[in-house]
N, C-alpha and C positions, 0 to 999 in steps of 0.2 A: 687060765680060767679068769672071769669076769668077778672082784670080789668088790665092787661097785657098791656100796649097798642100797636096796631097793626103798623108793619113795612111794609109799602108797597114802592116798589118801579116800574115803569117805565123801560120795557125794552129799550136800546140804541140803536142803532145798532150797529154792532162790539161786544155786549154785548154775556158773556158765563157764565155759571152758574159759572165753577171755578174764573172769573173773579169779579162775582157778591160775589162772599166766600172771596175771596182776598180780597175787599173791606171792609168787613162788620167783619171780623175775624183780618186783618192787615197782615202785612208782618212780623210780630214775628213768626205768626203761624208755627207750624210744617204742615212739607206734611200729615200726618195721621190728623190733624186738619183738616183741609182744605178742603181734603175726606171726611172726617164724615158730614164739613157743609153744601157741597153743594150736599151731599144725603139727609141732610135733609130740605135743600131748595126743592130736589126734589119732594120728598115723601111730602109735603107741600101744594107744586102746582101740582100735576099731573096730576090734570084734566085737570087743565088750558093747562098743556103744552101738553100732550099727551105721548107716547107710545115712544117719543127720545130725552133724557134727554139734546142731542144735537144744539135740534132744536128748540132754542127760538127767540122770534118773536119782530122786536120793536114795542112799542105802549103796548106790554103785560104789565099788572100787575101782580106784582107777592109779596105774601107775605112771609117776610123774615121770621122764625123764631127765637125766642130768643137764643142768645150769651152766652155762659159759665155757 
């Protein structure tokens, strides 16, 4: 079994997924980092969010996936 524990966070408002990578990955990160995490914040929540990886909602939960 997967005992991972899960990162949820609270959409903000003002909040953007590159915003949401920035947080969770730091400001060390490269640009190609950064990319990679919040495609795969995307691909993560896609249901949740829908069909524009642009248009996140506050109030949304969204789970992070795991860092490095």
């Amino acid at each position: 079994a997967d005992h991972t524990p899960r990162t949820l966070i609270r959409v903000r408002p003002g909040d953007s997924l590159w915003a949401i990578a920035e947080d969770r990955v730091g400001l060390r990160a490269s640009v190609v980092e950064l990319i990679d995490y919040w495609h795969q914040i995307y691909d993560h929540n896609s249901d949740a969010i829908g069909p524009d990886p642009d248009l996140i909602l506050p109030g949304q939960l969204l789970e992070l996936p795991p860092t490095g």
